[in-house]
Backbone as numpy.savetxt, mean C-alpha at the origin, in Angstrom:
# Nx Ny Nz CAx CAy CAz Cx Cy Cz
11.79 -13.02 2.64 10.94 -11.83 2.64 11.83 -10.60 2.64
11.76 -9.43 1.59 12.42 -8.26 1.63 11.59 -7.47 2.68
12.64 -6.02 3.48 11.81 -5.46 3.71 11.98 -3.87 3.22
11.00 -3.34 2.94 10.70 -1.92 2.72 10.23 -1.27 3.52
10.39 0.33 2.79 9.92 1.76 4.30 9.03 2.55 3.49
8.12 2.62 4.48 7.27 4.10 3.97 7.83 5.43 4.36
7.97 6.59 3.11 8.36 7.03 3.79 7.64 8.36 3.96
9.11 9.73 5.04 7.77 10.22 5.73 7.19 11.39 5.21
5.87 11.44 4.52 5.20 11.71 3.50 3.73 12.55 4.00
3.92 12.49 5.36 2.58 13.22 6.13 2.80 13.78 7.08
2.24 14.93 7.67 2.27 15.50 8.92 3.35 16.41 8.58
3.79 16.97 9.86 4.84 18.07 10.12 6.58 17.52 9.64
6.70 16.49 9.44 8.18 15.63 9.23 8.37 15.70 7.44
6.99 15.67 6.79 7.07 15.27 5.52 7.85 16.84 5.26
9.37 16.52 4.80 10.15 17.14 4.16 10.63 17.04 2.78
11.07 17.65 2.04 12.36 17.31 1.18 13.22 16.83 1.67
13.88 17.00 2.91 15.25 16.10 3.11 14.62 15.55 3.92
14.00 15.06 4.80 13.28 13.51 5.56 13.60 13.31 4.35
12.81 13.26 3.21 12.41 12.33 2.54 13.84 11.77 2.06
14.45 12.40 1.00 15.82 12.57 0.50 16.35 11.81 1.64
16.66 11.66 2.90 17.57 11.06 3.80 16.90 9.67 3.98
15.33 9.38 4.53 15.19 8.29 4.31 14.88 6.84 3.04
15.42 7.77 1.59 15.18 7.15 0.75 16.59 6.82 0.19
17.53 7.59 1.14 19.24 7.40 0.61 19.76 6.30 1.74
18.94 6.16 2.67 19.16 5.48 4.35 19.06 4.31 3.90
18.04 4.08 3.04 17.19 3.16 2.67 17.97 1.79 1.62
18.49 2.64 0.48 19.30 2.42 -0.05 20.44 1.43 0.09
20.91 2.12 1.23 22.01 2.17 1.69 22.09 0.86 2.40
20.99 0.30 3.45 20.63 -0.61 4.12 20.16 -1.65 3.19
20.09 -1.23 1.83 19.53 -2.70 1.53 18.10 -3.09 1.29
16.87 -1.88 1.69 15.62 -2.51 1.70 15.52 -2.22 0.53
15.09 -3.04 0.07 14.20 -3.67 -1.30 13.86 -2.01 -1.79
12.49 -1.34 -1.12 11.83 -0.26 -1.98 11.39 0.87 -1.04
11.32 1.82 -1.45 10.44 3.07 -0.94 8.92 3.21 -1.18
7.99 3.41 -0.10 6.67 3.38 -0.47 6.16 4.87 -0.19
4.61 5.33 -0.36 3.89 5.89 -0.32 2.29 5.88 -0.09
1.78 6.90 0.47 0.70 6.71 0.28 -0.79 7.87 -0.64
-1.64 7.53 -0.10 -2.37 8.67 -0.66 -3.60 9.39 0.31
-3.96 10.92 0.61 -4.99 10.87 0.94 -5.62 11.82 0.59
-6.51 12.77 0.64 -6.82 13.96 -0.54 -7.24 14.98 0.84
-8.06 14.49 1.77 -8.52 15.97 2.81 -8.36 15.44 3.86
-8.56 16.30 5.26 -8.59 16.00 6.88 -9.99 16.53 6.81
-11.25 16.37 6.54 -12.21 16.53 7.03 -12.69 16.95 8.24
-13.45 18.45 8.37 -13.65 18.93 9.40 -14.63 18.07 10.50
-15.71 17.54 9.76 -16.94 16.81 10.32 -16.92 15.21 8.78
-16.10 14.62 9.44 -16.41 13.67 8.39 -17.38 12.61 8.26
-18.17 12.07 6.90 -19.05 11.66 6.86 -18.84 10.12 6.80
-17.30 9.95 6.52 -17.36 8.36 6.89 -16.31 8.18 8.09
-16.54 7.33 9.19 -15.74 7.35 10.57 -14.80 6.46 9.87
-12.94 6.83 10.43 -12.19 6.50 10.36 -11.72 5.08 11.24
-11.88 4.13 10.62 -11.59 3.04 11.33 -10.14 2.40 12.20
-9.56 3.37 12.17 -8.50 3.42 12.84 -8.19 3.80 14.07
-9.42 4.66 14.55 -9.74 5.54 15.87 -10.80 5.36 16.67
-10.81 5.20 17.96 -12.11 4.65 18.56 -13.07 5.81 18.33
-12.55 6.93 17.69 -14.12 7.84 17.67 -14.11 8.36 16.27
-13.52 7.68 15.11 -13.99 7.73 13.81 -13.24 9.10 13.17
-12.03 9.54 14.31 -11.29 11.15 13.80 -10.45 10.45 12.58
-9.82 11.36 11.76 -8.62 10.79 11.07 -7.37 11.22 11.64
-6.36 11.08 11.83 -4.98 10.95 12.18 -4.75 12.41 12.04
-4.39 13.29 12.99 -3.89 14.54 12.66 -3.10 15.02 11.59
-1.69 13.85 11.34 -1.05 13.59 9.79 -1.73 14.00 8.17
-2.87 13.43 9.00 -3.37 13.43 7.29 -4.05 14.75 6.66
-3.64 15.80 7.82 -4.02 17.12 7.57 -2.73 17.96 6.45
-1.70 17.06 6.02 -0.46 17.51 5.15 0.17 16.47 4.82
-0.23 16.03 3.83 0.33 15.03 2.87 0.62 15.09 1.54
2.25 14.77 1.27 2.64 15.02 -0.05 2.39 14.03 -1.06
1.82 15.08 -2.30 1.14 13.65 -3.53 1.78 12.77 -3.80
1.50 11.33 -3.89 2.55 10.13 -4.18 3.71 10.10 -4.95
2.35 10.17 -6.20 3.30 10.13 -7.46 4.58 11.14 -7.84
3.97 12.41 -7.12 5.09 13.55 -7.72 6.13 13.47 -6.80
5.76 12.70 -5.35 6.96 12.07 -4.79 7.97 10.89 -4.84
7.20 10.18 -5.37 8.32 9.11 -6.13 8.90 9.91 -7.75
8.01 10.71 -8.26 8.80 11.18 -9.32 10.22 11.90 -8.83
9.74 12.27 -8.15 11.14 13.18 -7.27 12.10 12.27 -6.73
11.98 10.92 -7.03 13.10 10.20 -6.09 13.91 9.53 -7.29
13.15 9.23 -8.48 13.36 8.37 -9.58 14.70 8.77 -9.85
15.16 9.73 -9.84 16.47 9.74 -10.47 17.74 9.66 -9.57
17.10 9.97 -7.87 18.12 9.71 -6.86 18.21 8.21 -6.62
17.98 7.39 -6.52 18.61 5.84 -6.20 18.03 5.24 -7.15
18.31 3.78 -6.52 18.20 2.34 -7.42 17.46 1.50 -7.07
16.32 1.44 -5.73 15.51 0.98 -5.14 13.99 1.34 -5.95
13.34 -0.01 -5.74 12.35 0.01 -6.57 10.68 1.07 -5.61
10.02 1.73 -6.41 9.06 2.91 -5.98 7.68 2.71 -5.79
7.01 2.82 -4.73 5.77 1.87 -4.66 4.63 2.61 -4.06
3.55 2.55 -4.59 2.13 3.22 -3.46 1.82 2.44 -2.67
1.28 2.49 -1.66 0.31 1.93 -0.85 -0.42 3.02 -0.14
-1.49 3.22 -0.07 -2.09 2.68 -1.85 -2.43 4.33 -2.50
-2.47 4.36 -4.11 -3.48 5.21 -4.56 -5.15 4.88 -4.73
-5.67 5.45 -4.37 -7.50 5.59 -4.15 -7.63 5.66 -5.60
-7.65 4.93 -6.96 -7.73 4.60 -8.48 -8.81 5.63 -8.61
-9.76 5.52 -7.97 -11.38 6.01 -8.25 -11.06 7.33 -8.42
-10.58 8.08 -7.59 -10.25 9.13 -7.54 -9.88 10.23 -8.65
-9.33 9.22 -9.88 -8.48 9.80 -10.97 -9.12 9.57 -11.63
-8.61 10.17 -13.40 -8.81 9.55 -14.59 -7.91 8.64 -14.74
-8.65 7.33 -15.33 -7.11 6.25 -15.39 -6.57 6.38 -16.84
-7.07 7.17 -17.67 -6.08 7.58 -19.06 -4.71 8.20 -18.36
-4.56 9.03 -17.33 -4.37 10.33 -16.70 -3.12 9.01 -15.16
-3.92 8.33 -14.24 -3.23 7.64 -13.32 -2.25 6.18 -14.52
-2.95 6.25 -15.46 -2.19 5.17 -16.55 -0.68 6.08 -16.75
-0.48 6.92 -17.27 0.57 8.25 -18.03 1.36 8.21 -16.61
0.85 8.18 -15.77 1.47 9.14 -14.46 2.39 7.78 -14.16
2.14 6.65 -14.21 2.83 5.44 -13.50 3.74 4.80 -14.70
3.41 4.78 -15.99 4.18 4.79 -16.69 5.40 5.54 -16.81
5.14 7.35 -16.84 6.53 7.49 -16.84 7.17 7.39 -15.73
6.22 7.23 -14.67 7.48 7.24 -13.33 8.30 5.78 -13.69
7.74 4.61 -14.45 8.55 3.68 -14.58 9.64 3.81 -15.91
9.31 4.81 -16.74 10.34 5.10 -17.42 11.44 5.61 -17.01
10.83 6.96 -16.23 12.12 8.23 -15.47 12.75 7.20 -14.56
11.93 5.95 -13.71 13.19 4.83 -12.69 13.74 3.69 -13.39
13.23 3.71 -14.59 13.96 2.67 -15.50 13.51 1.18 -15.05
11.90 0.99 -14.31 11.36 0.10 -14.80 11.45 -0.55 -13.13
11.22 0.92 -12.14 11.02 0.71 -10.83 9.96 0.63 -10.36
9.03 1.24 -11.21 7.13 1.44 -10.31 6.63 0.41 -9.60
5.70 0.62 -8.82 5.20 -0.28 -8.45 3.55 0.23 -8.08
2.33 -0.15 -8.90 1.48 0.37 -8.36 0.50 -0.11 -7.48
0.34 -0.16 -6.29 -0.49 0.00 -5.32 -2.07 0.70 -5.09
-3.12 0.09 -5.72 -3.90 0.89 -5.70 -5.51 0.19 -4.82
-5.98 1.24 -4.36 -7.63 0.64 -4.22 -8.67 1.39 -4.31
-9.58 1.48 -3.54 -11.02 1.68 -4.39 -11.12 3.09 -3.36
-10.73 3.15 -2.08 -10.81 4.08 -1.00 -12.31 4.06 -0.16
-12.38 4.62 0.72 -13.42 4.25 2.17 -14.29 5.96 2.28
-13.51 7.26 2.03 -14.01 8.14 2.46 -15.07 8.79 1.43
-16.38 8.97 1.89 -17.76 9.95 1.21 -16.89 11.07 0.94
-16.24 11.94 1.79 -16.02 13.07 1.58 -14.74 12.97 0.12
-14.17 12.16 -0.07 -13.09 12.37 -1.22 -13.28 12.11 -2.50
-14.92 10.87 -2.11 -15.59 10.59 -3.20 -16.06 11.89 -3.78
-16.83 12.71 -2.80 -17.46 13.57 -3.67 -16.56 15.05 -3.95
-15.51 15.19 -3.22 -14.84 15.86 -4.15 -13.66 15.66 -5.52
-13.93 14.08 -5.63 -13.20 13.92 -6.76 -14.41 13.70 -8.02
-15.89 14.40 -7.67 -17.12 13.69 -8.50 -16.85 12.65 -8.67
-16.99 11.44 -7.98 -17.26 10.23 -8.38 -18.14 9.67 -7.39
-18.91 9.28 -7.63 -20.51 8.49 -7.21 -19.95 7.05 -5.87
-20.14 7.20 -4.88 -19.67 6.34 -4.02 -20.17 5.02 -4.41
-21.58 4.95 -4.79 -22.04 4.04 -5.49 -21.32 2.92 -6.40
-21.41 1.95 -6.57 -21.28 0.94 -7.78 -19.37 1.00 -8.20
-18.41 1.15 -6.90 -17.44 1.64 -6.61 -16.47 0.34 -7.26
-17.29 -0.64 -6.83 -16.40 -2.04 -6.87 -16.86 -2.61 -9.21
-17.94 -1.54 -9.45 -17.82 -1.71 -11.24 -16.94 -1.07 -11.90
-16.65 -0.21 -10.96 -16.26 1.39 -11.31 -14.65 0.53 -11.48
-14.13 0.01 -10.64 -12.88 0.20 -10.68 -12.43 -1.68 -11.31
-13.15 -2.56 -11.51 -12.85 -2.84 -12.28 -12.58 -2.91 -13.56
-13.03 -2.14 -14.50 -12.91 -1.10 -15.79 -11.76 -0.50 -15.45
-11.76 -0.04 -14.45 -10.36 0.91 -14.54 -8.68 0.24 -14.75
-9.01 -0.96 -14.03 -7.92 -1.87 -13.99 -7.84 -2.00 -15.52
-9.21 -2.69 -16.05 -8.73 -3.24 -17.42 -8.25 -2.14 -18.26
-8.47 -0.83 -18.31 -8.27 0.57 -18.90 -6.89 0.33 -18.48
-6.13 0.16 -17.33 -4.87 0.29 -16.67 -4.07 -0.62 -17.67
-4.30 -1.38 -17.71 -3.17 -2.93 -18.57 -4.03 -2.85 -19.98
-4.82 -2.32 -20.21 -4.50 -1.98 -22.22 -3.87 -1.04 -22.47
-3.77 0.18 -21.86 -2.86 1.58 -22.22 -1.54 1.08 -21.77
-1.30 -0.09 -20.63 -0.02 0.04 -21.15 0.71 -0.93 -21.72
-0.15 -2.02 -22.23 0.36 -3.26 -23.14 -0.24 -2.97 -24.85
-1.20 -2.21 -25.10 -2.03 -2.15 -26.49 -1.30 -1.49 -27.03
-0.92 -1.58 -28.61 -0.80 -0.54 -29.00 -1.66 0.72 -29.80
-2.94 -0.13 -29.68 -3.90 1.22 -29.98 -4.86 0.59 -29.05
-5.55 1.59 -28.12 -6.65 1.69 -26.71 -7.57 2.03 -27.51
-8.39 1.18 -27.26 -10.08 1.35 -27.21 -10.82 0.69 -26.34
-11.70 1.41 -25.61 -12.56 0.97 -24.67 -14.18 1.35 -24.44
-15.08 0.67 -24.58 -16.19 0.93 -24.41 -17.03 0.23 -22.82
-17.07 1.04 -22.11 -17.66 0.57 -20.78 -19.21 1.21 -20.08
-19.64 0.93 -18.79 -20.53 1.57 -18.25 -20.11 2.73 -17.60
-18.79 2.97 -17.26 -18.31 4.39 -16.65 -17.03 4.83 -17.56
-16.40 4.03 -18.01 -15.09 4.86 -19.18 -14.93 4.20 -20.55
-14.94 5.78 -21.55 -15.07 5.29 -23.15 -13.42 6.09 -23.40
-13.02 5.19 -24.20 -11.87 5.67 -24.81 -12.13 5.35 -26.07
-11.64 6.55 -27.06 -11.90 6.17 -28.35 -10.62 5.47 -29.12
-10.24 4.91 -30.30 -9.46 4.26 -30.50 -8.52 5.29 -30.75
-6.93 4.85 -30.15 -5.97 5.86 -29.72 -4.60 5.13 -29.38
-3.41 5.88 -30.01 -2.48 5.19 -29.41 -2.23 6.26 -27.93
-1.75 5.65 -27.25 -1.49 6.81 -25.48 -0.16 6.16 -25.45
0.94 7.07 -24.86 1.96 6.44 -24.55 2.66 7.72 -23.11
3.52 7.52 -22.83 4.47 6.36 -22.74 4.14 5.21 -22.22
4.62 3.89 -22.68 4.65 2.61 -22.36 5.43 1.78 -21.33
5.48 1.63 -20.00 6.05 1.31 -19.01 7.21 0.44 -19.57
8.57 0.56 -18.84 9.66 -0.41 -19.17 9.53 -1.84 -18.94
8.80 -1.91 -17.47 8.45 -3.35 -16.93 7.47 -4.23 -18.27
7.84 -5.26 -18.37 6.92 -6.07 -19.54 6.04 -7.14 -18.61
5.15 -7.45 -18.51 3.82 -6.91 -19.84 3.14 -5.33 -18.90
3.75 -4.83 -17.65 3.17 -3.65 -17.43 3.92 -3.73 -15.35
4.11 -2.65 -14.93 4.55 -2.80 -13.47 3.30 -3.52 -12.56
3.88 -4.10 -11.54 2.78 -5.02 -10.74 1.60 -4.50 -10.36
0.62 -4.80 -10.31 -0.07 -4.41 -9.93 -0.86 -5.01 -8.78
-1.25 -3.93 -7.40 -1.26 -4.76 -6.35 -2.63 -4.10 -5.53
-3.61 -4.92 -4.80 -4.84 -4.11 -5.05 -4.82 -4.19 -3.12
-5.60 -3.55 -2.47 -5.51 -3.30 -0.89 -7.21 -3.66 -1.00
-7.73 -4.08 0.08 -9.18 -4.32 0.39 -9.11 -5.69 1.32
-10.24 -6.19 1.92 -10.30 -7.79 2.74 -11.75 -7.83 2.19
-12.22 -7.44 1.03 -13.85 -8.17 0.74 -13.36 -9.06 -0.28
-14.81 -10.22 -0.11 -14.75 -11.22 -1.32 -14.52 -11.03 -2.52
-14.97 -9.50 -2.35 -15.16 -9.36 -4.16 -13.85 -8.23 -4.54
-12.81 -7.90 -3.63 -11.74 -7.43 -3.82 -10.88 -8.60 -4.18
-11.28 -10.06 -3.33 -9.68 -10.90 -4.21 -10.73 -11.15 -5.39
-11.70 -11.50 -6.25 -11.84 -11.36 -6.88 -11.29 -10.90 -8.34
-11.24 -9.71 -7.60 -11.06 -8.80 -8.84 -9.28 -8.73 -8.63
-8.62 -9.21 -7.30 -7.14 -9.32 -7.67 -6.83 -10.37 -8.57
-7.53 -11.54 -8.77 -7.47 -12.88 -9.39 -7.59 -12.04 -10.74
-8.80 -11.47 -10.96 -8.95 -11.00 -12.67 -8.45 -10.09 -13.28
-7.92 -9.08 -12.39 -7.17 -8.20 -13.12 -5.86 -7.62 -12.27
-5.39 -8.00 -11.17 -3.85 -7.70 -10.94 -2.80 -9.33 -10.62
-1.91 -8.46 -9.71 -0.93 -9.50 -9.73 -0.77 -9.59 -7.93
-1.19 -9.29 -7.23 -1.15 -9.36 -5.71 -2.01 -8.54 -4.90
-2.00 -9.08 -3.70 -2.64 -8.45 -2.64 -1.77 -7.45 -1.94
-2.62 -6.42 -1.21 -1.29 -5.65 -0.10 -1.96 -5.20 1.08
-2.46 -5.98 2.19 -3.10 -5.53 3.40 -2.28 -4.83 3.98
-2.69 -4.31 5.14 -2.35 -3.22 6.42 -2.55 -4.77 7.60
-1.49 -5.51 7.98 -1.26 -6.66 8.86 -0.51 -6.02 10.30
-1.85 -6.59 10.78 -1.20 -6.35 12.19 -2.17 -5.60 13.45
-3.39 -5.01 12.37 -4.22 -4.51 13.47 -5.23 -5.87 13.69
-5.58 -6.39 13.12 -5.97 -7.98 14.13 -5.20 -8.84 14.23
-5.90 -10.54 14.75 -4.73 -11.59 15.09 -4.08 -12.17 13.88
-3.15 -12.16 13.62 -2.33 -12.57 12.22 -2.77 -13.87 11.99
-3.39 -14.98 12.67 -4.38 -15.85 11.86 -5.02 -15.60 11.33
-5.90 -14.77 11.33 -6.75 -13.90 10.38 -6.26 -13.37 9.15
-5.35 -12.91 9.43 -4.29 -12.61 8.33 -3.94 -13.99 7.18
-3.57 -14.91 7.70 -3.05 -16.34 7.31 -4.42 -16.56 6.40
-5.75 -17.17 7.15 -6.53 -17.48 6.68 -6.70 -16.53 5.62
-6.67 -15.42 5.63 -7.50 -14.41 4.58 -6.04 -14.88 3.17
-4.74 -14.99 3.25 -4.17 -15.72 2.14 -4.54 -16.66 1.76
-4.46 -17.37 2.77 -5.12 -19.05 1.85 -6.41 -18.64 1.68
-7.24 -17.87 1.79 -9.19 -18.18 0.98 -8.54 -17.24 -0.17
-7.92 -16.62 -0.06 -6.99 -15.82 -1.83 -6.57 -16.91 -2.49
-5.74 -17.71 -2.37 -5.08 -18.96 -3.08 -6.14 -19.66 -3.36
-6.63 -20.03 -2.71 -7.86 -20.94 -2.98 -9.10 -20.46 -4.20
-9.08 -18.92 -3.77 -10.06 -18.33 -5.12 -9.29 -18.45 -6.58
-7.90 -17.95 -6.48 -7.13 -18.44 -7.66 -7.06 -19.74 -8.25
-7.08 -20.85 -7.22 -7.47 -22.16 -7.86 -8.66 -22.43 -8.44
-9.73 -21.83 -8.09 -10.73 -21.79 -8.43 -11.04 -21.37 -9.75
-10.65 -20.17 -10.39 -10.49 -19.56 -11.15 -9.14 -20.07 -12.42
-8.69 -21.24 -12.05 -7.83 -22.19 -12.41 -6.95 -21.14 -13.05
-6.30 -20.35 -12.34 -5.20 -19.47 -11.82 -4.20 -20.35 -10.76
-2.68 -20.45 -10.70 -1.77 -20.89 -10.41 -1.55 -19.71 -9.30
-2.07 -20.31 -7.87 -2.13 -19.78 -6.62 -0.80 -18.93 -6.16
0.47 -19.27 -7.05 1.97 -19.15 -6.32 2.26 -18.15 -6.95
1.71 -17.68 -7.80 1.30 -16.27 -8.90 1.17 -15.07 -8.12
0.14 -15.52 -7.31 -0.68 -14.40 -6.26 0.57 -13.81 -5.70
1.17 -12.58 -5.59 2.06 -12.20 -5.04 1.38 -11.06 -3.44
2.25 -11.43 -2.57 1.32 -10.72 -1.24 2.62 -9.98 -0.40
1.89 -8.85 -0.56 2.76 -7.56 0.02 2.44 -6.96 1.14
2.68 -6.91 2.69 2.29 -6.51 4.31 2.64 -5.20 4.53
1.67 -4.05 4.78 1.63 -3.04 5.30 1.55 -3.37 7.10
3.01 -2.81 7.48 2.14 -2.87 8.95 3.34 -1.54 9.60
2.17 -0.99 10.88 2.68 -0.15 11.77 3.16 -0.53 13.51
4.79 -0.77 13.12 5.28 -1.69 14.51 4.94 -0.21 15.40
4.86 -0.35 16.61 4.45 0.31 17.89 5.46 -0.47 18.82
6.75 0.16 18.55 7.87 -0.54 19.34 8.12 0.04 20.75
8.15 -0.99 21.82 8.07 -0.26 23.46 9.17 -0.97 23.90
9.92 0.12 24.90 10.85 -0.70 25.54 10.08 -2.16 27.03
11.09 -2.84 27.15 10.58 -4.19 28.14 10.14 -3.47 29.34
10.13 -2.14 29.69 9.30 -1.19 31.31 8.02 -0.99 30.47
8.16 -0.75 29.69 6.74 -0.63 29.38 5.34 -1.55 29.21
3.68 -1.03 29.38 3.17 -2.17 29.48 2.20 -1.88 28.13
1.93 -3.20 27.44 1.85 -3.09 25.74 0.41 -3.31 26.05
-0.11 -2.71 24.92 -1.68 -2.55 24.75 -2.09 -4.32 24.20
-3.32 -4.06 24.77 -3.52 -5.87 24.66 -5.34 -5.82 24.19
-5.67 -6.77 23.52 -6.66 -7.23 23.18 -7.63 -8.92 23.49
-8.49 -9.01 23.69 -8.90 -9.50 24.18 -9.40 -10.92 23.67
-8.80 -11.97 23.70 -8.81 -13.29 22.74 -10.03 -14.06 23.10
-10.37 -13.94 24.95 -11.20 -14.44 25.12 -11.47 -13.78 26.72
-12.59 -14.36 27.19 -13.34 -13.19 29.05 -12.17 -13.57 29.41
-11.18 -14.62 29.74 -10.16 -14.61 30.85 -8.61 -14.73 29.92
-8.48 -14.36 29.09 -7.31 -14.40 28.36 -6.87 -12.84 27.82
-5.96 -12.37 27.94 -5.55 -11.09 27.26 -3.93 -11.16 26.60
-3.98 -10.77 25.40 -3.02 -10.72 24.99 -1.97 -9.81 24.02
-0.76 -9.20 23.54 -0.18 -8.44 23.48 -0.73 -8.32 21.62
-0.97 -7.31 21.31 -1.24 -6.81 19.91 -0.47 -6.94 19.16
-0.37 -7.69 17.68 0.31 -7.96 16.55 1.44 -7.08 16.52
2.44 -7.07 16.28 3.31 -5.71 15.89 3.51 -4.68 16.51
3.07 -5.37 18.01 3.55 -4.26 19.31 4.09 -4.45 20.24
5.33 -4.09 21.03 6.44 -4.28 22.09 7.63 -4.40 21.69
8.44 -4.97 22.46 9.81 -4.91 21.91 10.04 -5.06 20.34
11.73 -4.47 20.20 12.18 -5.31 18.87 12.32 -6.76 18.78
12.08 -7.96 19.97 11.96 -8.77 19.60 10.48 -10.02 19.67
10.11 -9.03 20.31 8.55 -9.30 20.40 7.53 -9.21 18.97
8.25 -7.93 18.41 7.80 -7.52 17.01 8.16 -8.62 15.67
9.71 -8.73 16.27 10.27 -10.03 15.45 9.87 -11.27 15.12
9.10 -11.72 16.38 8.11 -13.26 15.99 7.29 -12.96 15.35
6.64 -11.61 15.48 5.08 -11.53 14.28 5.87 -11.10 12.84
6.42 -10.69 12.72 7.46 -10.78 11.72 7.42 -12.20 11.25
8.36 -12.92 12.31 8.68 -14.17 11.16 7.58 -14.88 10.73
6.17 -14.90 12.03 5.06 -15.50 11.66 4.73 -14.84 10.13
4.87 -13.65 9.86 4.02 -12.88 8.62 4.77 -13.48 7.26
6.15 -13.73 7.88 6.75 -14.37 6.52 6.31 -16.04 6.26
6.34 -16.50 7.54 6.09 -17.80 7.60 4.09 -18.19 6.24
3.72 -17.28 6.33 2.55 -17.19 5.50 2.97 -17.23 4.24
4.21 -17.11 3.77 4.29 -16.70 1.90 4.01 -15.06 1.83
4.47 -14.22 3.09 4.52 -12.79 2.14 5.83 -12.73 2.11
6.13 -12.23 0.74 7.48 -11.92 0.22 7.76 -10.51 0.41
6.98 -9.75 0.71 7.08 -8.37 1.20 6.62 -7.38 2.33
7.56 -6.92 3.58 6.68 -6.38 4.30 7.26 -4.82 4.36
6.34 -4.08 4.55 6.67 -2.60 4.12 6.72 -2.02 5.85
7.65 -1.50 6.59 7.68 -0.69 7.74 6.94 0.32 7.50
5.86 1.17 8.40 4.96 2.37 8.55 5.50 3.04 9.64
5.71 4.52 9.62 6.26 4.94 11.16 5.69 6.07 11.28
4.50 6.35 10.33 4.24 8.01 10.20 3.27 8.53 11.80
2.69 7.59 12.19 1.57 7.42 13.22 2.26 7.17 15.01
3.59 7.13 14.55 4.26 6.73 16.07 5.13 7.44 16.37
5.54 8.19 17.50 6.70 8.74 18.05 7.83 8.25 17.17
8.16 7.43 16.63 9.38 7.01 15.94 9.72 7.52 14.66
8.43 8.03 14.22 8.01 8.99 12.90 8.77 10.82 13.44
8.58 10.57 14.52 9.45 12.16 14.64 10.32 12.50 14.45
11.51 11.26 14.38 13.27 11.25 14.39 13.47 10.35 13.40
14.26 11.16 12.15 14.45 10.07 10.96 15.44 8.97 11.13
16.46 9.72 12.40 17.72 8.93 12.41 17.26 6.90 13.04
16.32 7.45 14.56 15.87 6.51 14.90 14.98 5.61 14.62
13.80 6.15 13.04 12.96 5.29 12.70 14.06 4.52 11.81
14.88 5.13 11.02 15.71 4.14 10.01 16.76 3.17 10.81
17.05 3.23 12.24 17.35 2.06 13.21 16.62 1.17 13.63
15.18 1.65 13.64 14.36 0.39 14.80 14.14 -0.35 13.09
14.11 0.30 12.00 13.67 -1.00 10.47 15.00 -1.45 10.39
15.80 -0.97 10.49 16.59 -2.17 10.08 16.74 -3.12 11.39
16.84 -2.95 12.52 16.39 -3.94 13.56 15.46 -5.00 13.08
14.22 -4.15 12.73 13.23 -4.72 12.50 13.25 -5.85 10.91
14.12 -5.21 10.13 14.11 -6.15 8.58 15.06 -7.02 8.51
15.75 -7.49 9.75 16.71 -8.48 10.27 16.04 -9.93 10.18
14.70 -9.93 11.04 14.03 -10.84 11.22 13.36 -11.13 9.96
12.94 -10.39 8.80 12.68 -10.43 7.58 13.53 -11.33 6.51
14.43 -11.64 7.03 15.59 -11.70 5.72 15.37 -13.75 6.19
């Protein structure tokens, strides 16, 4: 299992040189890739509760966040590490428009992209990007298939229920052949679905429940690929997770397995406490786990988040 860093791309830290330092740190150490994410507003009164927070706020962070793409464009020519979303919200865009944008970033990195995308959760971003919250999961399968003809066709035409392209050559044409990976974020039925029919992997956020859960939710993926008499070992699976590293005085937030059992949260306590859910996450067949630090005290100091990952991508290897 490689490991990768998100980097820091939100809140008061998201710099030019954070970034620049943790993408040269990065490098330097060996992890595989640099990631990103996406989010469009901090909503004053928001209309969909944030599931991350017991009272539905969003993350103070997400009140200043730099755009993905024009941030990996900005890195493409400084290193040699491969460039990744987790995730872009697809819906959000035109995919003639998110097609162009990921292509040349894989031209300008010479065939580094990596796209990360999903369907997104918030009313409020829906409706300021006009797009109908509605019929979200038709919407973006079209988009996928729009995604891998513009950049394998050499003349695009598309006739759909939400996008018409008329017959057209569009270019530039990504370096990666037959097109950069494509990797979709969601836990509904009808998200592996649509990873089976139109990408090349999964990429959860692992670690806010019990990583059996996690396990199981790969194998009912493998299993839909067999189904679909798709070659299960194909499925490529990529781990978003946010370690919450505490020293051994400290006492770790715990969840509740059963009335008389309590126990320590996925990807929280020590560096070596963190390390078994680690090896467990590899022990599943993910070949990729991406470090998150934007949400934790460790996100404040670049020097010390790029120590506790490589601590942490030890147990990875």
């Amino acid at each position: 299992m490689k490991a990768r860093i998100l980097l820091p791309q939100a809140g008061n830290y998201a710099t030019r040189e954070n970034i620049l330092y943790v993408a040269k740190e990065s490098e330097k150490e060996a992890f595989d890739s640099v990631w990103v994410f996406e989010r469009l507003l901090w909503p004053l009164r928001p209309k969909t509760p944030y599931s991350g927070t017991p009272d539905g706020s969003l993350p103070i962070q997400y009140q200043n966040v730099l755009d993905p793409l024009e941030t990996l464009s900005y890195l493409a020519g400084t290193n040699q590490i491969s460039l990744g979303t987790c995730l872009i919200d697809m819906l959000f865009h035109n995919p003639v428009v998110l097609a162009r944008q990921f292509a040349t970033l894989d031209v300008l990195s010479n065939g580094r992209a990596i796209a990360g995308l999903g369907i997104g959760w918030s009313k409020d971003e829906y409706e300021v990007s006009g797009v109908h919250f509605e019929y979200r999961g038709q919407r973006a399968n079209e988009f996928l298939q729009i995604l891998k003809r513009i950049w394998t066709d050499e003349v695009v035409e598309f006739k759909g229920q939400f996008y018409s392209i008329p017959a057209s050559k569009i270019g530039p044409k990504p370096v990666q052949k037959p097109h950069p990976p494509i990797l979709l974020g969601g836990f509904s039925p009808k998200t592996f679905l649509r990873i089976v029919n139109y990408a090349d992997g999964w990429l959860p956020v692992a670690g806010f429940g019990p990583l059996e859960q996690l396990e199981q939710t790969i194998n009912s993926l493998r299993e839909d690929a067999r189904k679909a008499n798709k070659d299960p070992s194909k499925i490529r699976i990529f781990a978003l997770t946010y370690p919450n590293v505490l020293d051994s005085s400290s006492s770790f937030p715990t969840s509740s397995s059963s009335s008389s059992e309590q126990q320590r949260l996925p990807m929280t306590g020590t560096i070596d406490q963190i390390g078994t859910d680690i090896e467990q996450i590899k022990a599943m067949g993910v070949e990729h786990i991406i470090f998150g630090h934007a949400f934790s005290p460790t996100g404040k100091d670049m020097k010390k988040m790029m120590e506790i990952t490589k601590q942490l991508a030890r147990f990875a290897r």
